[in-house]
One Martini backbone bead per residue (centre of mass of N, CA, C, O) as a GRO file, in nm:
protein
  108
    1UNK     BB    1   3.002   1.775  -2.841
    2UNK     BB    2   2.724   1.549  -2.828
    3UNK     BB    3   2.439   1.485  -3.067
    4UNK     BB    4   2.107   1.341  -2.975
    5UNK     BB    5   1.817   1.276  -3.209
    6UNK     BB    6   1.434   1.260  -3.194
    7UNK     BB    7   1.170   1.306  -3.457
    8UNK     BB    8   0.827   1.171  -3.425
    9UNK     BB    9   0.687   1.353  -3.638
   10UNK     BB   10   0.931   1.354  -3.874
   11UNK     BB   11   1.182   1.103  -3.806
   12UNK     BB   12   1.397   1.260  -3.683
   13UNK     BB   13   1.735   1.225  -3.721
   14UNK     BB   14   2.061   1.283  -3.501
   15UNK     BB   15   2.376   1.123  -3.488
   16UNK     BB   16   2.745   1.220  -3.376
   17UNK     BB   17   2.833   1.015  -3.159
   18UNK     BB   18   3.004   0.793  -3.386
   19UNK     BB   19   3.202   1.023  -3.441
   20UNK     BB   20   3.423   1.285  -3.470
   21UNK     BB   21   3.214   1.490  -3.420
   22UNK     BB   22   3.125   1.801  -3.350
   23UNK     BB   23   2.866   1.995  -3.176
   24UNK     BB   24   2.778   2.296  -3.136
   25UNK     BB   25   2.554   2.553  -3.018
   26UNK     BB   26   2.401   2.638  -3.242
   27UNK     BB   27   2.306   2.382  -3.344
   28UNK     BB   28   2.193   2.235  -3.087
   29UNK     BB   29   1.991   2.452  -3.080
   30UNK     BB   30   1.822   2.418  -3.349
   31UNK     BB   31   1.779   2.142  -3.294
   32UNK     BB   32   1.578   2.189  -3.059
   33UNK     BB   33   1.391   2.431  -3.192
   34UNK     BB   34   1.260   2.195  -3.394
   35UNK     BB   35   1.182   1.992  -3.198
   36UNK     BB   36   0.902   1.862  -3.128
   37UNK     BB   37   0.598   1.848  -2.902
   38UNK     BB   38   0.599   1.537  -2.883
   39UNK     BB   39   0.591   1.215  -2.775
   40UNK     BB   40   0.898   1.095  -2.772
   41UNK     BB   41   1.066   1.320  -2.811
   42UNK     BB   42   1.441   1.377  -2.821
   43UNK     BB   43   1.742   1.504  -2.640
   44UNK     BB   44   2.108   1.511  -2.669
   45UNK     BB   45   2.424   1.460  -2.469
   46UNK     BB   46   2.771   1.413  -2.491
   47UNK     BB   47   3.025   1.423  -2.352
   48UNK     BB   48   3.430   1.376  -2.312
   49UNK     BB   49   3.351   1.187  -2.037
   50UNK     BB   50   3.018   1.016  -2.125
   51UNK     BB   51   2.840   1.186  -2.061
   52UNK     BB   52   2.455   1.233  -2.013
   53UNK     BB   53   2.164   1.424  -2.139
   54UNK     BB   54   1.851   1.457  -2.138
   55UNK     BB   55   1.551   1.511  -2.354
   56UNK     BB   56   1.228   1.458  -2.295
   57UNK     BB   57   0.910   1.485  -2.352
   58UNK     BB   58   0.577   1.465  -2.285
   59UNK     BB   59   0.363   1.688  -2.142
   60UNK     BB   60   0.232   1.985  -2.115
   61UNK     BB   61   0.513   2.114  -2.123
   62UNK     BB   62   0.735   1.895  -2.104
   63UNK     BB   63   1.027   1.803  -1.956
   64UNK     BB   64   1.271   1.546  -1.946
   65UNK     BB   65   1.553   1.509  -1.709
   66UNK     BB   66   1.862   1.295  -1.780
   67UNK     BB   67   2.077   1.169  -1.601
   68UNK     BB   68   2.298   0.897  -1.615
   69UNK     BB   69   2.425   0.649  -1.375
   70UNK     BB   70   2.654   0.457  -1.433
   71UNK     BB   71   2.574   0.135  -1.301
   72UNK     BB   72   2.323   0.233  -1.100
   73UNK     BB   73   2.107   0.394  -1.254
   74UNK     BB   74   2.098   0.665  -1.054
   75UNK     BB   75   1.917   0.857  -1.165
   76UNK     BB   76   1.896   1.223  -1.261
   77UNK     BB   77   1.553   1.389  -1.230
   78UNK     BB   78   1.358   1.620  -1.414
   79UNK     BB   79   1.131   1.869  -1.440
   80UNK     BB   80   1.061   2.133  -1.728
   81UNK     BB   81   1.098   2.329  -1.937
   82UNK     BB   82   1.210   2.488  -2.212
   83UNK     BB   83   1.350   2.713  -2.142
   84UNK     BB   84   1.529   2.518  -1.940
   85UNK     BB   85   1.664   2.343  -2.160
   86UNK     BB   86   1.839   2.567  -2.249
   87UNK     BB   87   1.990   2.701  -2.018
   88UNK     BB   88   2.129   2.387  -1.980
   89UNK     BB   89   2.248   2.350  -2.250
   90UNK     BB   90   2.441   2.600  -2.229
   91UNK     BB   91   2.574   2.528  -1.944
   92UNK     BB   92   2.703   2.321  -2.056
   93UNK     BB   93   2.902   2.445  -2.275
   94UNK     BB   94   3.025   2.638  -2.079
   95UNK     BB   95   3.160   2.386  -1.896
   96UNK     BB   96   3.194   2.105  -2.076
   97UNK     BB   97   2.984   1.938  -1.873
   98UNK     BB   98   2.876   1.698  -1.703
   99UNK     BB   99   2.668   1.727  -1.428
  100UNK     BB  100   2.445   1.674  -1.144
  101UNK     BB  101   2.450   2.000  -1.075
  102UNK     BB  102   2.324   2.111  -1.316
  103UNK     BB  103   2.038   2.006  -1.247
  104UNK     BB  104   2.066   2.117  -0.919
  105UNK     BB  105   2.093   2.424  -1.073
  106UNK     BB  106   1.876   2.514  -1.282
  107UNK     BB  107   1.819   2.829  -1.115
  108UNK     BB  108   2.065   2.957  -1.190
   0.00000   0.00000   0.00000
């Protein structure tokens, strides 16, 4: 798995998208639990199939997340808790993939 991320109080920039590394779930999760909780900032994954699930920020202790789907960028997308996209990112780790179910099922 491929991760980026921009943390906009901070300025923390990490993105191994580009290169051939690839990043781990604990590495992954670090990344999450530092990135500060301020309107911007924003953090994503991209599986081994170039699909990808965004989490930012919004307000109020949410999170939106977007899977896009080119090319009709018909996303889906939903507003999650902290708590909630920690057990997303686990489970696209677990599963090894991106999928639209992965979103559509995050309660369970």
């Amino acid at each position: 798995m491929k991760v980026f991320l921009y943390d906009i109080e901070t300025d923390y920039e990490f993105d191994d998208s580009q290169t051939n590394d690839e990043t781990d779930l604990e590495t992954a999760l670090d990344e999450f639990y530092n990135l500060s909780e301020e309107d911007g900032s924003f953090f994503g994954i991209i599986d081994d199939f170039d699909k990808c699930i965004q989490f930012a920020y919004t307000e109020n202790k949410n999170w939106l997340v977007d899977i896009p789907n080119p090319p009709s960028f018909d996303n889906l997308q939903a507003y999650t808790t902290y708590d909630e996209c920690v057990a997303l990112i686990e489970k696209v780790y677990k599963e090894g993939k991106i999928t639209d179910e992965i979103l559509q099922s995050k309660n369970s």
